[in-house]
C-alpha positions as CSV (number, residue, x, y, z in Angstrom):
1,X,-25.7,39.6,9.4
2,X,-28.3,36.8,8.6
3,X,-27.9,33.4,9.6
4,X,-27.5,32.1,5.7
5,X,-24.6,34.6,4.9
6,X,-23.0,33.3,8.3
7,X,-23.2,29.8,7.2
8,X,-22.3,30.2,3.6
9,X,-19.3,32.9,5.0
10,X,-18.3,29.8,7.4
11,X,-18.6,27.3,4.4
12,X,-16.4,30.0,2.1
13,X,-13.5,29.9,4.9
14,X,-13.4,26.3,5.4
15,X,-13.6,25.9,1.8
16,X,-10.2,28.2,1.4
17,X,-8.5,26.3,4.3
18,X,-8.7,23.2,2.3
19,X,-7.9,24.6,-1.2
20,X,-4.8,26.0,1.1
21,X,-4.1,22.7,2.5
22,X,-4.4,20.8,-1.1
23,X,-2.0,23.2,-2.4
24,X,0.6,22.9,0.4
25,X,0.3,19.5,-0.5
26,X,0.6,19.5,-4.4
27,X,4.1,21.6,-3.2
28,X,5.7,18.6,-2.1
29,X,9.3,18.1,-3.1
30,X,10.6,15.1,-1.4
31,X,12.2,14.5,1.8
32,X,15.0,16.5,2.8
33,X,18.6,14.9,2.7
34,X,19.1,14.4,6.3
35,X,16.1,11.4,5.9
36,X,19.0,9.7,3.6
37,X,21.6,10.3,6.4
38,X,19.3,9.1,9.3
39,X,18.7,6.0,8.0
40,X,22.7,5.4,7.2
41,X,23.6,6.4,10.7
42,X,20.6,4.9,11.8
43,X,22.4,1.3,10.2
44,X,25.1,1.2,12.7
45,X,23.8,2.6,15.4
46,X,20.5,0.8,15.6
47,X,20.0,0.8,19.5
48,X,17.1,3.0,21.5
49,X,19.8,5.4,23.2
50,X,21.2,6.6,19.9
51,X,17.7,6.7,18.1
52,X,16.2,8.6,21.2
53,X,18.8,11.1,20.9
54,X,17.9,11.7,17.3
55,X,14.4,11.1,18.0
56,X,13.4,14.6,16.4
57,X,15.1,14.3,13.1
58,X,13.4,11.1,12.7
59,X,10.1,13.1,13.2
60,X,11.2,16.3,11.1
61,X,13.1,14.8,8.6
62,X,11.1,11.3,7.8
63,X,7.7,11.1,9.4
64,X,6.4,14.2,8.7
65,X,7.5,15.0,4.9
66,X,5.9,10.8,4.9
67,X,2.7,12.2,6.3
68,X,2.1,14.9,4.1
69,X,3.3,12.4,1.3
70,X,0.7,9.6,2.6
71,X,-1.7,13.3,2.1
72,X,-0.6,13.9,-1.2
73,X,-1.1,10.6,-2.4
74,X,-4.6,10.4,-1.1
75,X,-6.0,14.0,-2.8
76,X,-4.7,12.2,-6.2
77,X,-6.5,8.7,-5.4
78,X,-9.4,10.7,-5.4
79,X,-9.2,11.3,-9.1
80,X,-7.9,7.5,-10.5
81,X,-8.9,5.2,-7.3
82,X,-11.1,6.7,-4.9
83,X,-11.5,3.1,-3.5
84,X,-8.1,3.0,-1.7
85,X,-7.9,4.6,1.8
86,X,-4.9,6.9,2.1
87,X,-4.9,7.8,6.0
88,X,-1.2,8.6,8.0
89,X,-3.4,7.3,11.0
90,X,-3.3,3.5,9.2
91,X,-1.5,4.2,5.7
92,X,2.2,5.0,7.8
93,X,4.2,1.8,9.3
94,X,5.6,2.4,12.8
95,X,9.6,2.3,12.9
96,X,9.6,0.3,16.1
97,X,10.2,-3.4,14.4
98,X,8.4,-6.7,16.0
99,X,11.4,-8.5,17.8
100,X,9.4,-11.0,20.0
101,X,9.4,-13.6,17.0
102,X,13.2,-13.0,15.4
103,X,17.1,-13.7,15.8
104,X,17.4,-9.7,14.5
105,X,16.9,-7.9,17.8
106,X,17.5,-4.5,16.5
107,X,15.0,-2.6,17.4
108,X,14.0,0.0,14.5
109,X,13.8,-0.7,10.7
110,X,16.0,1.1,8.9
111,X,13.4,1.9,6.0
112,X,10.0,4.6,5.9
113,X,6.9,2.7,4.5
114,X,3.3,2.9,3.4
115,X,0.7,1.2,2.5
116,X,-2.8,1.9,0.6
117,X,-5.3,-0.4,1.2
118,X,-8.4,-1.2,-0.3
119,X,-11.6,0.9,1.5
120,X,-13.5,-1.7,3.4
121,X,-10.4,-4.3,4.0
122,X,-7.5,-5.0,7.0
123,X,-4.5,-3.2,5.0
124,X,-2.8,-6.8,5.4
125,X,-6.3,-8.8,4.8
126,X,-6.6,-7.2,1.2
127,X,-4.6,-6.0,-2.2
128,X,-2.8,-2.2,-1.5
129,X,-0.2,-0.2,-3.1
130,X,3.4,0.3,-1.4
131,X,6.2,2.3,-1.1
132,X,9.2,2.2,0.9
133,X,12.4,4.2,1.0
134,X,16.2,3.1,2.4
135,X,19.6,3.9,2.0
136,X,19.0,1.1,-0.6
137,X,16.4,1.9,-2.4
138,X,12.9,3.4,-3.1
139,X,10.8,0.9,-3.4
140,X,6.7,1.2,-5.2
141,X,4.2,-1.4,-5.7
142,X,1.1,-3.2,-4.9
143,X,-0.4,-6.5,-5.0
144,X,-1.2,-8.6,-2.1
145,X,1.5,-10.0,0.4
146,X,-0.1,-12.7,3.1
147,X,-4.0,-13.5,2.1
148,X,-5.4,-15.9,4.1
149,X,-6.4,-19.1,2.8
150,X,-9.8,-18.4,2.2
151,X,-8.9,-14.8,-0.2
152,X,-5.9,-17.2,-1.9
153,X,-8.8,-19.7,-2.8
154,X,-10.9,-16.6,-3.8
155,X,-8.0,-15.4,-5.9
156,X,-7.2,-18.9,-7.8
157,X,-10.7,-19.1,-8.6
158,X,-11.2,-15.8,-10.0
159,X,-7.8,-16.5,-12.2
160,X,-9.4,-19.9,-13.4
161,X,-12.8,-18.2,-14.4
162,X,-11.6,-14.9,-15.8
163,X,-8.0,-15.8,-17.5
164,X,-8.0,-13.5,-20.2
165,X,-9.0,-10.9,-18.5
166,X,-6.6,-11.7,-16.0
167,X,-3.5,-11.8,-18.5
168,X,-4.8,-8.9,-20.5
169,X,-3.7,-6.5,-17.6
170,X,-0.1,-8.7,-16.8
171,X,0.4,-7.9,-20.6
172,X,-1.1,-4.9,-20.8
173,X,2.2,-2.5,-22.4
174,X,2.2,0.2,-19.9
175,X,2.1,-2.2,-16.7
176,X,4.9,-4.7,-18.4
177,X,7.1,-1.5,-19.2
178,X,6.8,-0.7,-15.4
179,X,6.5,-3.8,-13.2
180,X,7.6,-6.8,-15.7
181,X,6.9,-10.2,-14.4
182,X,4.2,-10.8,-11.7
183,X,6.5,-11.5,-8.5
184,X,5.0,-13.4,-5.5
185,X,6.0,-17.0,-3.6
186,X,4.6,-20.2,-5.3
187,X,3.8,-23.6,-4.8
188,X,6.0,-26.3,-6.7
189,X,2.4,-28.5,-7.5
190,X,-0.5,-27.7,-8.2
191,X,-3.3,-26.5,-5.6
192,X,-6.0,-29.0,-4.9
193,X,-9.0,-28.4,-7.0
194,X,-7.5,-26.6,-9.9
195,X,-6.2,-28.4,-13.3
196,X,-2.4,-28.3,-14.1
197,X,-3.9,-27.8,-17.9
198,X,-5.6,-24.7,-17.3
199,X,-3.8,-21.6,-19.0
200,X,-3.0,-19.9,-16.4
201,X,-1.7,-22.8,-14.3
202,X,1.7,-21.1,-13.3
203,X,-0.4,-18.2,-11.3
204,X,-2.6,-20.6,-9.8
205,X,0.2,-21.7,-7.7
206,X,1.3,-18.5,-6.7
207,X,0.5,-17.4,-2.6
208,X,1.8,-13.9,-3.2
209,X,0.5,-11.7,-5.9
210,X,3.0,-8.8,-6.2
211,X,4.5,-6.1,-8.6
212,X,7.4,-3.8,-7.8
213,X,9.8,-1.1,-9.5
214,X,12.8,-0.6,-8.1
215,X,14.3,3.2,-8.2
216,X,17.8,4.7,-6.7
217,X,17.3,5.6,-3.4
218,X,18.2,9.3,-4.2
219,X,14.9,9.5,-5.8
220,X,13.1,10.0,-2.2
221,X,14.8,13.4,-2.0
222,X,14.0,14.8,-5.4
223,X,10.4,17.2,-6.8
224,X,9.8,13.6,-8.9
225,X,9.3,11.3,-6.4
226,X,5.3,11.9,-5.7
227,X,4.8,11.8,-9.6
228,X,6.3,9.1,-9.9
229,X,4.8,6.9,-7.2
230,X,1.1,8.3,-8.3
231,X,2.4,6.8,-12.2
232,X,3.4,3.8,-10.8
233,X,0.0,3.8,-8.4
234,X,-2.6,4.6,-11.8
235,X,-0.6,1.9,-14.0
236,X,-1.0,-0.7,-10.9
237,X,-4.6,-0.3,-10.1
238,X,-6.3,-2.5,-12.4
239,X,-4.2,-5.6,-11.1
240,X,-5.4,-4.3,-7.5
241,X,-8.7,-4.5,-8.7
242,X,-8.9,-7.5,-10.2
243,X,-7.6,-8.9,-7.0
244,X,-10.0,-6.7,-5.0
245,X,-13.4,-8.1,-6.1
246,X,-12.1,-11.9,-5.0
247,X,-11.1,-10.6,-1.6
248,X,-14.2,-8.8,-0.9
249,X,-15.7,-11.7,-2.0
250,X,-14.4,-14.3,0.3
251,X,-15.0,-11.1,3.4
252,X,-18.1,-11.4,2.5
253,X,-18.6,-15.0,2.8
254,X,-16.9,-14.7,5.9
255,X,-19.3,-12.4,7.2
256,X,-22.2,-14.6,6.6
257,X,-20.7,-17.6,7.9
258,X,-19.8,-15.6,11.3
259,X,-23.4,-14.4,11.4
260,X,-25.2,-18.1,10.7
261,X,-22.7,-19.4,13.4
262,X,-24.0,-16.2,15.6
263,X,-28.0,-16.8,15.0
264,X,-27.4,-20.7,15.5
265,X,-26.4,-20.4,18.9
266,X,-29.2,-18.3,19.7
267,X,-31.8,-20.8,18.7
């Protein structure tokens, strides 16, 4: 056989491994009950002998159906936000929780998250889209949780210079019906720099810039969850972008200031 028809053969059978792949994907139905009943048992008996134990049910039952999930989630970014990064490698938070700092000394979270981030940023640097599922809740989102002070100051200022466009998508019907009120910590005063009379004063304090919709936890086992995360994702995404273009912004900047610091010193 000639060389071509081996390559294009090759191309053909890689090509039907991912159409396979997409499609086991587009097939998923939730997670199975016994993710619901791990995390309740998982509640009071949150220590590393019992969890070690159960160690493989947390991998069948939660990481794995979140993996292929975090999968799905990315082959539909590619149609409505090709910008976000959906990668199990970086997307998936670990269940081992960060004691060294807190009273809590429990050592797993009782919860399965994700994040999305922006392509290009840290996912906690930058604006991403969420979910999380409990015993609680399912939880799905976006928005931007910690930015440092120089992407908050990016933020305000794109608010201050873009306010209508800015309060056209917080009112825009289908993201109102969905998230309601823009959620986030806020200052009591005013930031330095910014006028108390400006229209969108009330935002400019904010240091959290978040949406949310809260489902019943049961959701997480049911063929509707991914739909409805990837609705809640597409009516989400123009918020994240506005946010986007400040924090790439003030990266940027960053950037250019570490690399006229760097050429200074080798004068």
């Amino acid at each position: 056989m000639a060389r071509g028809s081996l390559a294009r053969l090759g191309w053909a059978r890689l090509s039907m491994v991912r159409e396979r792949r997409i499609m086991q994907r587009e097939k998923f139905k939730g997670f199975p009950p016994q993710a619901l009943r791990f995390f309740s048992d998982l509640k009071r008996h949150n220590n590393r002998p019992w969890f070690q134990a159960r160690k493989d049910i947390y991998e069948k039952a939660v990481k794995e159906p979140m993996v292929e999930m975090i999968l799905s989630v990315g082959e539909a970014l590619r149609r409505f936000a090709p910008e976000m990064v959906a990668d199990p490698r970086s997307s998936l938070y670990r269940i081992y929780r960060d004691t060294r700092f807190s009273r809590d000394k429990t050592p797993y979270k009782t919860q399965v998250a994700a994040v999305f981030p922006v392509r290009g940023l840290h996912k906690h640097a930058g604006p991403g889209l969420y979910f999380h599922f409990s015993t609680e809740e399912v939880l799905i989102g976006g928005g931007i949780y910690m930015p440092d002070p120089k992407t908050l100051r990016a933020i305000r200022e794109e608010i201050a210079a873009s306010p209508r466009r800015f309060f056209s998508i917080l009112q825009e019907r289908r993201f109102r019906s969905i998230f309601g009120e823009l959620e986030g910590e806020a200052l009591r005063s005013m930031p330095k720099g910014f006028s108390g009379n400006h229209p969108a004063a009330e935002y400019l304090k904010y240091k959290q810039f978040l949406f949310a919709k809260v489902f019943p936890p049961r959701l997480a086992l049911s063929s509707r969850l991914l739909p409805t995360v990837l609705d809640c994702f597409e009516k989400g995404m123009p918020l994240v972008r506005f946010l986007k273009k400040p924090a790439l912004r003030s990266l940027s900047s960053y950037s250019d200031q570490k690399f006229l610091r760097s050429a200074s010193l080798l004068r």
